[in-house]
C-alpha positions in Angstrom: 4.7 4.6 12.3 3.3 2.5 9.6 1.2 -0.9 11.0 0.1 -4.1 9.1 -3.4 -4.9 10.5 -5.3 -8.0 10.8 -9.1 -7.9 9.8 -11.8 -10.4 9.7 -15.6 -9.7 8.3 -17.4 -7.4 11.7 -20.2 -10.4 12.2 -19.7 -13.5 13.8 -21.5 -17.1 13.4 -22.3 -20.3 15.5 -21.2 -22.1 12.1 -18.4 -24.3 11.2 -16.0 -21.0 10.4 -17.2 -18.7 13.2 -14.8 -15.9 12.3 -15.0 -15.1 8.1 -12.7 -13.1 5.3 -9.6 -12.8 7.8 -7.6 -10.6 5.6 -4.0 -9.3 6.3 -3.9 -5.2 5.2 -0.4 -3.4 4.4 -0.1 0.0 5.9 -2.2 2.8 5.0 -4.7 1.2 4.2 -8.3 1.7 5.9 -11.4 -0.3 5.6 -14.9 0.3 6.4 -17.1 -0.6 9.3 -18.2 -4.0 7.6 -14.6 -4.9 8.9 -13.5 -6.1 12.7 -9.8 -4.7 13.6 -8.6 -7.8 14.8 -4.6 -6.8 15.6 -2.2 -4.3 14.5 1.8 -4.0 14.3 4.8 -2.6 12.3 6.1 -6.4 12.2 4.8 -8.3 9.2 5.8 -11.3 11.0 4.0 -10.5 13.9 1.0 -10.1 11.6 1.3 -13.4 9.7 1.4 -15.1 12.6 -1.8 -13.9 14.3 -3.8 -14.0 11.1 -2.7 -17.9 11.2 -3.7 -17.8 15.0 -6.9 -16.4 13.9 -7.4 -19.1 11.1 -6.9 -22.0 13.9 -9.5 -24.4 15.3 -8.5 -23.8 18.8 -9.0 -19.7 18.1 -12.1 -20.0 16.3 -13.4 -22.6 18.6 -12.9 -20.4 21.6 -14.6 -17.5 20.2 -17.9 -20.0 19.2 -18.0 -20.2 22.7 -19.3 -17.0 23.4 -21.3 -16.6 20.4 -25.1 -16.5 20.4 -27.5 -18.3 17.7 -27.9 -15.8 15.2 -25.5 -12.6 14.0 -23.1 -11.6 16.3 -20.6 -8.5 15.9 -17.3 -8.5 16.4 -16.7 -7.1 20.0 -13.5 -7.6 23.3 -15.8 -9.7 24.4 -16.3 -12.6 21.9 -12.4 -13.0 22.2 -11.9 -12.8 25.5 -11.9 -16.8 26.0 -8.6 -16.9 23.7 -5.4 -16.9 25.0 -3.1 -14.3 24.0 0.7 -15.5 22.1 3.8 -15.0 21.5 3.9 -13.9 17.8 7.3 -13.2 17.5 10.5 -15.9 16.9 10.5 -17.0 20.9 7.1 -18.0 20.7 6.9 -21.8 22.3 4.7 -22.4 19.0 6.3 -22.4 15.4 4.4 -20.6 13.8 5.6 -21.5 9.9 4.0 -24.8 10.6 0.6 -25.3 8.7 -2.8 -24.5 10.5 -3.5 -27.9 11.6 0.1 -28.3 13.1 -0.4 -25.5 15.1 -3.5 -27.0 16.4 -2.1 -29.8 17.4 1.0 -27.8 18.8 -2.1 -25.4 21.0 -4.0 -28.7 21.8 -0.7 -29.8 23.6 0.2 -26.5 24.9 -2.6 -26.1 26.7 -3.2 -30.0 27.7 -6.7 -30.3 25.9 -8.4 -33.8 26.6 -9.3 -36.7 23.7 -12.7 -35.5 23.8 -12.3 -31.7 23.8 -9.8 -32.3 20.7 -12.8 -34.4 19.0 -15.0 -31.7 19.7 -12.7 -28.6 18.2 -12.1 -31.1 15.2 -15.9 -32.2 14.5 -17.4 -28.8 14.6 -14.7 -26.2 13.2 -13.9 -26.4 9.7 -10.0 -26.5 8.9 -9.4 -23.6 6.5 -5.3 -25.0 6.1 -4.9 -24.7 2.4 -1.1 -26.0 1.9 -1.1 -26.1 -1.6 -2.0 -22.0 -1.2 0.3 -21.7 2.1 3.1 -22.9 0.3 3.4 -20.4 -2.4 4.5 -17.2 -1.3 5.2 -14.2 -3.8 7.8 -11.2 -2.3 6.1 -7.7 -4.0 8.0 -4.7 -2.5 8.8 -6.3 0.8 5.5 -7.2 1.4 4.9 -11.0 1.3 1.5 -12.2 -0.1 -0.5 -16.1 0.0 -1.5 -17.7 -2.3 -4.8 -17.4 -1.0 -4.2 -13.6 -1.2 -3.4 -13.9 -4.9 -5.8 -16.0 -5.7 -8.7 -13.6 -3.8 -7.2 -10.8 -6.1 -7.9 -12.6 -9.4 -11.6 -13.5 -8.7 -11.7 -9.6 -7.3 -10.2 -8.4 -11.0 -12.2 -10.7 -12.9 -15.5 -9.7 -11.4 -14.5 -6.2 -11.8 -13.5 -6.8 -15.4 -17.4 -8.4 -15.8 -19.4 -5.0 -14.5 
């Protein structure tokens, strides 16, 4: 059976992104070791919704957590601090809501104090983009960001320059 996967770049900072290049890939397709499997499924719902888990403060923050200075590689272990979700429709968080919604809906959920909110917020960078979010385009059943689109174009035009 055919699966969506999420995939994110295979290293890992202590920067202000933590996890990079978290890309949603349509079925059949493969990638190279440069890439971390991050989740797979034949629901592209199921898939939207973790790689906007993924994007979160509250994710990324987690996985910081066990990170060392320097280059680490995607591995069980780096994740293993972040709670798992329900990615489907009876999930307790609504998932259509923009990135920093769901954080706040994830800081509640799991009762996160003034300070440890301050600390998510002041060290992870938000990568919401809702002008980008908002714009969905429907190719062959397969919906695609904005962000997607626009990572396409800059790929075609520096293709078109070599």
């Amino acid at each position: 059976m055919p699966h969506y996967k999420v995939v994110c770049g295979r290293i890992l900072t202590r920067d202000d992104k933590v996890v990079s290049n978290i890309r949603t890939l349509k079925p059949g397709t493969v990638c190279t070791s440069s890439w971390g499997l991050l989740f797979t499924s034949t629901s592209l719902t199921e898939v939207n919704n973790v790689k906007k888990y993924v994007q979160t403060k509250t994710f990324r923050a987690l996985v910081r957590c066990l990170g060392e200075d320097g280059v680490i590689a995607v591995s069980p272990y780096r994740f293993s601090l972040v709670p798992i979700q329900d990615f489907t429709a009876q999930s307790d968080i609504d998932w259509y809501k923009s990135l920093t919604e769901i954080d706040q809906q994830l800081y509640q959920k799991y009762g996160l104090t003034t300070d440890e909110i301050q600390y998510i917020e002041s060290t992870i960078k938000s990568l919401d983009t809702p002008e980008l979010d908002n714009l969905k385009l429907d190719i062959s059943g397969i919906q695609y960001t904005g962000q997607d689109a626009a990572a396409a174009y800059i790929n075609q035009l520096v293709n078109n320059q070599n």
